[in-house]
MIKOLTOR-119947 format. One record per atom (N, C-alpha, C): residue in three letters; x, y, z. Coordinates in steps of 0.001 Angstrom, whole numbers, padded with zeros to 6 digits, always signed. Example, Ala and Ser with C-alpha at 12.3 -4.5 7.8 and 13.67 -1.06 7.14 Angstrom:
BEGIN
ALA+013190-005690+007800ALA+012300-004500+007800ALA+013200-003300+007800SER+012850-002250+007080SER+013670-001060+007140SER+012900+000030+007870
% end
This chain:
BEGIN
UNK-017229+005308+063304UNK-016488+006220+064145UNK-016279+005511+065474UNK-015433+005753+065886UNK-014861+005033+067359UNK-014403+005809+068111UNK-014966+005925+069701UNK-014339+006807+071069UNK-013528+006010+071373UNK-012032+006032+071363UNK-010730+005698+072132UNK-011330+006152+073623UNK-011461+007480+073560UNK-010873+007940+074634UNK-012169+007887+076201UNK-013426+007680+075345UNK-015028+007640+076527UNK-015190+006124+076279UNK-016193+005493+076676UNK-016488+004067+076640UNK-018925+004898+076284UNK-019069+003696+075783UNK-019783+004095+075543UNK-021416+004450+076537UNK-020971+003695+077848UNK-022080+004012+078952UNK-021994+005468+079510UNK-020231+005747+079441UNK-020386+007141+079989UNK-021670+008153+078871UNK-020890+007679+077832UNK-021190+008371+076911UNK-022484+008519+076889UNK-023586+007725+076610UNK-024880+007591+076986UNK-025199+008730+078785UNK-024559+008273+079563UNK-024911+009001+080813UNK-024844+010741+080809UNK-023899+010945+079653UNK-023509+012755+079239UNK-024986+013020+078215UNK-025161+011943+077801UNK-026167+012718+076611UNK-027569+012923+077208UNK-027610+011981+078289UNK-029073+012108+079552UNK-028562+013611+080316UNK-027887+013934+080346UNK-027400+014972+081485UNK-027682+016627+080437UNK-026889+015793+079588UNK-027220+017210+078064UNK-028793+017305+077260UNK-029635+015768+077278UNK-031274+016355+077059UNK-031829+016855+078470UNK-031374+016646+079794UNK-032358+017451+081061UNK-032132+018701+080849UNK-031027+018907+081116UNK-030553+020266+080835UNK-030851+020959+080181UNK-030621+020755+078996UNK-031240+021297+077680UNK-033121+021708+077909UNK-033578+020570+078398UNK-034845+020739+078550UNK-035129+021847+079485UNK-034770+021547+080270UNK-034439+022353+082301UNK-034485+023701+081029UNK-033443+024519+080389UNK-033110+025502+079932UNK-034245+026409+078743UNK-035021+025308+078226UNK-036536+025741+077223UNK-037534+026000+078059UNK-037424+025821+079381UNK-038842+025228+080463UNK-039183+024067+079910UNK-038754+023180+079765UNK-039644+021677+079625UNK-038538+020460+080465UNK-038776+020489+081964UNK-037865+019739+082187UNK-038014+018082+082092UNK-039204+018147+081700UNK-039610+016558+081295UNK-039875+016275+080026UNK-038338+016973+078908UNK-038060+016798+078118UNK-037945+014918+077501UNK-038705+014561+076886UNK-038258+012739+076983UNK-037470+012711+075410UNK-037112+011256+074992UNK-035960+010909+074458UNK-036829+011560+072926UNK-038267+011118+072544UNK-038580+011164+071524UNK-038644+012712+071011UNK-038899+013596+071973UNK-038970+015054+071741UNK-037737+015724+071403UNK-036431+015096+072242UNK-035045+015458+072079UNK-034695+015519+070703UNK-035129+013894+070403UNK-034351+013422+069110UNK-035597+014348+067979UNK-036671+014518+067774UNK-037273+015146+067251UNK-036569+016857+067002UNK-036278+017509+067666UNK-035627+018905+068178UNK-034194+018614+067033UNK-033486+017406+067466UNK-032267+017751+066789UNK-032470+016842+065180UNK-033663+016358+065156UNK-033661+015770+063617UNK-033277+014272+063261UNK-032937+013499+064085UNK-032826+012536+063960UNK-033872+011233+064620UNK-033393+010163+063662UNK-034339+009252+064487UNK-034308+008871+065917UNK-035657+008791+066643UNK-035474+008516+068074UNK-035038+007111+068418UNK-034784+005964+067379UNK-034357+005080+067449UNK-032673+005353+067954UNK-032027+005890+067046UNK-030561+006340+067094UNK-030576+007030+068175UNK-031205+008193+068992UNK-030904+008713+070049UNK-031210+007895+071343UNK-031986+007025+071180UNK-032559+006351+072085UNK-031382+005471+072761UNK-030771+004550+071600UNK-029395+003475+071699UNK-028557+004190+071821UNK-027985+005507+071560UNK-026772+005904+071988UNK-027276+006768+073462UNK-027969+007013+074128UNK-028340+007472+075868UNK-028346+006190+076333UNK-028450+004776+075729UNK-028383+003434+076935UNK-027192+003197+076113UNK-026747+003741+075563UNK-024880+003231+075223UNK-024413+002205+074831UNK-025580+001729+073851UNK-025637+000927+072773UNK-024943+001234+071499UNK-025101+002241+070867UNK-024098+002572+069999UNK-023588+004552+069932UNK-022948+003983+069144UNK-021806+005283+069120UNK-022826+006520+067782UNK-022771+007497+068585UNK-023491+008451+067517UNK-022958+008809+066344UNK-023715+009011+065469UNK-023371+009408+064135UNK-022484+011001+064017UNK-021695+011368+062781UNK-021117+012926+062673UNK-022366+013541+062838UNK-023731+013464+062131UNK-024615+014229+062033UNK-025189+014509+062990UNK-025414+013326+063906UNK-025925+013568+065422UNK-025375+014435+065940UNK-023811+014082+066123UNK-023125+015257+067189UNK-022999+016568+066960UNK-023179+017083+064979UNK-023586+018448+065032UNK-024503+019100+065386UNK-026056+017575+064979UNK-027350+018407+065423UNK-027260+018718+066579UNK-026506+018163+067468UNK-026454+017934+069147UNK-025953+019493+069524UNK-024862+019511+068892UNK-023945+020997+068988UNK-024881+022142+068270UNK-025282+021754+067441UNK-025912+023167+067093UNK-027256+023398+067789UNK-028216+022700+068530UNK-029624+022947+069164UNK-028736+022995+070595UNK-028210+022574+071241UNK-027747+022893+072213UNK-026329+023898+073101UNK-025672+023691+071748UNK-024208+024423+072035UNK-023476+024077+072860UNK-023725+022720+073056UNK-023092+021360+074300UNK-021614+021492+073594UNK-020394+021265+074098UNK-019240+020871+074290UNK-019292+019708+073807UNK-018445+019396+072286UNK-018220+017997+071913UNK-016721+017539+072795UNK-016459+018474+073146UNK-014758+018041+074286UNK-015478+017733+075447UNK-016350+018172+075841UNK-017233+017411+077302UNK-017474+016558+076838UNK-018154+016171+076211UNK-019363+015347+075825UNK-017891+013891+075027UNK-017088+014169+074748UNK-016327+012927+074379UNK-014728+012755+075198UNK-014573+013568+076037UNK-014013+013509+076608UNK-013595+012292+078344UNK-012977+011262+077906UNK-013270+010027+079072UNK-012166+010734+080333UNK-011753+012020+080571UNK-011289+012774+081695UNK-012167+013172+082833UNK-012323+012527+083702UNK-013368+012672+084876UNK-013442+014273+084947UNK-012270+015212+085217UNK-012359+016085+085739UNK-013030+017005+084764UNK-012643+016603+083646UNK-013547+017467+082404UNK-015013+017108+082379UNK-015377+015993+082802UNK-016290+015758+082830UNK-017726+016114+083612UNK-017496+017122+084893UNK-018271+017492+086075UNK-019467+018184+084932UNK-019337+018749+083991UNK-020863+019501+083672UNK-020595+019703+082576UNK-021866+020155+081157UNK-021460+020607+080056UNK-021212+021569+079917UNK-020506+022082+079298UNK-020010+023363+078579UNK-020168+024035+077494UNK-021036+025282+077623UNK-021062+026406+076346UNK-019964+026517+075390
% end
């Protein structure tokens, strides 16, 4: 799968912004990468490289992502600054 439209550091920088948050929102704001990726089911290897924007997430990721969080896959892949200020329900 390939983002035309984000590059992949942003991309990594939205998914740090979407586990605080997320965390911030359970009470655990020192939510870390291994607990995240644990929560949505995948390996913390794979979540780990796509938050330093190493690689591009899997379909399965971005549902587990959408369904434990209810994050905006149009935020979240969207390379439009202005869309970009916060995630979205």
């Amino acid at each position: 799968m390939s983002y035309v439209n984000i590059d992949l550091e942003t991309l990594g920088e939205r998914l740090t912004k979407v586990r605080k948050s997320y965390g911030e929102s359970i009470d655990l704001p020192n939510l870390g990468q291994e607990a995240f990726a644990a929560l949505l089911g995948i390996p913390v290897t794979l979540y780990a490289s796509c938050e330093r924007g190493e690689q591009e997430p899997t379909v399965e990721f971005l549902i587990a992502l959408r369904h434990r969080t209810k994050i905006s896959l149009d935020w979240l892949l969207d390379a439009d600054p202005a869309e970009a200020t916060r995630p979205r329900e």
